[in-house]
C-alpha positions as CSV (number, residue, x, y, z in Angstrom):
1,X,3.1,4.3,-9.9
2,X,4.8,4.1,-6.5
3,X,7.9,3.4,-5.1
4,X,8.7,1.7,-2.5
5,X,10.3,4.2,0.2
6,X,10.8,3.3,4.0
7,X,9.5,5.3,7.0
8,X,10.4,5.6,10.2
9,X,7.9,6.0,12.8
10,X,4.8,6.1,10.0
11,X,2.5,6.8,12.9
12,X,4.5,10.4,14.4
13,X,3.2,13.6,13.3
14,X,5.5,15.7,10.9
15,X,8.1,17.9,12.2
16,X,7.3,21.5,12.3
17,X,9.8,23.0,9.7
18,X,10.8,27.2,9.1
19,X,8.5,28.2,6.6
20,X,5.6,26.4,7.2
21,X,2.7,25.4,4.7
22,X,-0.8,25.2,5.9
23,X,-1.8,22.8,2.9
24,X,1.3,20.4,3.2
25,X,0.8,20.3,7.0
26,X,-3.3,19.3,5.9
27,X,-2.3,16.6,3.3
28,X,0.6,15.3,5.9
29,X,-2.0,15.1,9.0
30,X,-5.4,14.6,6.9
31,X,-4.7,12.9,3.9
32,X,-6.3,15.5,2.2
33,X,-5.3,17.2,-0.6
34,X,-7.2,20.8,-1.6
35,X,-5.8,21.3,-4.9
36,X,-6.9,17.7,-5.5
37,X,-10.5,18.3,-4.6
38,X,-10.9,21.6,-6.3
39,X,-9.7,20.0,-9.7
40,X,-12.3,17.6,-8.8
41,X,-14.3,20.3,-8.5
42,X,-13.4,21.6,-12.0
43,X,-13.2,18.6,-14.1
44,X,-17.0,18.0,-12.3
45,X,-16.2,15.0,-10.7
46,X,-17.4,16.5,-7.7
47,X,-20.2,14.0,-6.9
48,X,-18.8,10.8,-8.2
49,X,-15.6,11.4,-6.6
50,X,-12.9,8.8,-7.5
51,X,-12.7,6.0,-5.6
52,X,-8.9,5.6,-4.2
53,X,-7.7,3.2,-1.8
54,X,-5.1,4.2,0.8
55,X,-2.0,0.9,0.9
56,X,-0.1,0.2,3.8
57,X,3.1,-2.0,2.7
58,X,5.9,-3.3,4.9
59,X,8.4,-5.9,4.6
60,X,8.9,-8.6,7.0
61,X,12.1,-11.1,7.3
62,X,10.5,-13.4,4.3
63,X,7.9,-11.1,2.6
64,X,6.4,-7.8,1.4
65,X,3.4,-7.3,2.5
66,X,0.7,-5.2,1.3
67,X,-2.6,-4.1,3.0
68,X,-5.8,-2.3,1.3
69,X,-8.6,-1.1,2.9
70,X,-11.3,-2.4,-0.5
71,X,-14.9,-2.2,1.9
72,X,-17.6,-2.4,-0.9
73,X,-15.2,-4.2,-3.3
74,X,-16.1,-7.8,-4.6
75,X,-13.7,-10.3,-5.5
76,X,-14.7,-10.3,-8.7
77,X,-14.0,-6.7,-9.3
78,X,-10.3,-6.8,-8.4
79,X,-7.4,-7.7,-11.1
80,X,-4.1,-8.3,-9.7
81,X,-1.0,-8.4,-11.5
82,X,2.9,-8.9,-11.3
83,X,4.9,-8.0,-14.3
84,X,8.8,-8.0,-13.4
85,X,9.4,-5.3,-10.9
86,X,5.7,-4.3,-10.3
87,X,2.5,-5.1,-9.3
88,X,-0.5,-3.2,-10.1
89,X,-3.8,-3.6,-8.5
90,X,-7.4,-2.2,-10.0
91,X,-11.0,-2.6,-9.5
92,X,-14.1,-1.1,-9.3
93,X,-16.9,-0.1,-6.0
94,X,-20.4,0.3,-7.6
95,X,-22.2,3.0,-6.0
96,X,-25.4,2.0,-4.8
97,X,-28.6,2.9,-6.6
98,X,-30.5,5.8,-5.8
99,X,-34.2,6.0,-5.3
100,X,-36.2,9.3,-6.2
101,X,-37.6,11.3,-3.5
102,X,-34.7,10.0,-1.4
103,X,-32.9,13.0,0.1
104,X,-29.3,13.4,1.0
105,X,-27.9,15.6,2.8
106,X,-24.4,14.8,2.6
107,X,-22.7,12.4,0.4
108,X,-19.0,11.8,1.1
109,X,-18.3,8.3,0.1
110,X,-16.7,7.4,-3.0
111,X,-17.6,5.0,-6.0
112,X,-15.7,4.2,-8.9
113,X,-12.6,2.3,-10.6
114,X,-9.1,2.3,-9.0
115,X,-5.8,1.7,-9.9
116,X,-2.6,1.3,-7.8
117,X,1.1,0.2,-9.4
118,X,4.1,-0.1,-6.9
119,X,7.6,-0.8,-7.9
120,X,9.1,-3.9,-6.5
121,X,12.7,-4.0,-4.9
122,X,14.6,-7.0,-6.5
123,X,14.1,-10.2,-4.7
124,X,10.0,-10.9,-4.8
125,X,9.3,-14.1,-5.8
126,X,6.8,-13.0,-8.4
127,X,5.7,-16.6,-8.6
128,X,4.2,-17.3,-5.1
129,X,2.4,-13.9,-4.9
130,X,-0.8,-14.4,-2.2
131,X,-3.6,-12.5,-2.4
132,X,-6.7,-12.6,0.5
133,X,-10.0,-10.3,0.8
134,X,-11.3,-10.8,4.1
135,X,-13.7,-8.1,5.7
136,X,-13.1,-5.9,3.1
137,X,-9.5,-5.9,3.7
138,X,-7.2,-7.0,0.8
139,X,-4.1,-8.7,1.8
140,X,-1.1,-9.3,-0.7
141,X,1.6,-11.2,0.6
142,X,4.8,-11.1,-2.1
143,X,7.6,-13.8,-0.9
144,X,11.2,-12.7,-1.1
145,X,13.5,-15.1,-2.9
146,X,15.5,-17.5,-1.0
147,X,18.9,-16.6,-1.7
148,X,17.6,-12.6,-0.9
149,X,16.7,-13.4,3.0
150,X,19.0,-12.5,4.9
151,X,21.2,-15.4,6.6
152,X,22.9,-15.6,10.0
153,X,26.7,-15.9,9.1
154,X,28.7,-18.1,11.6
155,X,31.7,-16.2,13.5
156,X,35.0,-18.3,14.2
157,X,38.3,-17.2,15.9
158,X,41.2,-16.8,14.2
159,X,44.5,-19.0,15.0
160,X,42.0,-21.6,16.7
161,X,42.3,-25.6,15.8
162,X,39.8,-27.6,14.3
163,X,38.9,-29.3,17.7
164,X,38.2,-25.7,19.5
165,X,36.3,-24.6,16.4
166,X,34.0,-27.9,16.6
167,X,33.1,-26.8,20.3
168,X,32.5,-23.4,19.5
């Protein structure tokens, strides 16, 4: 599960920092995790690799808003839910069938079940949770609550009458 944790300038590359690791600066820039992929490796799950979709989430004046790249993933094998302070998403890609004397020579796309649970901050109105799949993109749009939006407070002077504050 996943909290929800804000970053600035998501797009800049990492700071070089004293004492520099090769395989943080690969899973920073890449995405890629070795130690992942050799347990793959080990546990031989090397050729069915687990499927895992990458989530972009940001919040907006009115809503959360979450993104999922799901190409390959019908509607039907996506379950959505929102329990309290979390919502969870899973489903499945199918690999595609295999015919004999077809030969590969590499095969780098993944197959399989996911599943994805994020912490909510307070104030998602669990109720009017949106989802879309459009082009294989997955959209999830979580309302904030009324009364959690933030709300332009009206200044007045001090020491000024009713008549100047009705002008102002």
């Amino acid at each position: 599960m996943a909290d929800l944790t804000v970053r600035h300038n998501a797009g800049a590359l990492p700071q070089r920092r004293t004492g520099w690791d090769p395989f943080e600066q690969m899973q920073e820039l890449m995405g890629f995790d070795p130690f992942e992929q050799f347990g793959r490796l080990l546990s031989g799950r090397g050729e069915g690799m687990q499927f895992m979709p990458a989530f972009e989430v940001k919040e907006t004046k009115d809503a959360f808003i979450f993104k999922a790249d799901l190409p390959g993933v019908d509607e039907k094998d996506l379950d959505i839910s929102v329990t309290e302070d979390r919502i969870s998403v899973s489903g499945k890609r199918e690999s595609e069938q295999r015919n004999e004397g077809e030969r590969f020579f590499t095969y780098e796309r993944q197959f399989g079940a996911f599943s994805r649970a994020f912490t909510l901050p307070e104030g998602v109105n669990a109720d009017g949770v949106n989802a879309e799949l459009k082009d294989g993109v997955l959209t999830l749009r979580l309302p904030k609550r009324p009364e959690s939006q933030p709300r332009r407070i009206a200044v007045t002077r001090s020491g000024a009458t009713k008549e100047q504050k009705a002008h102002a």
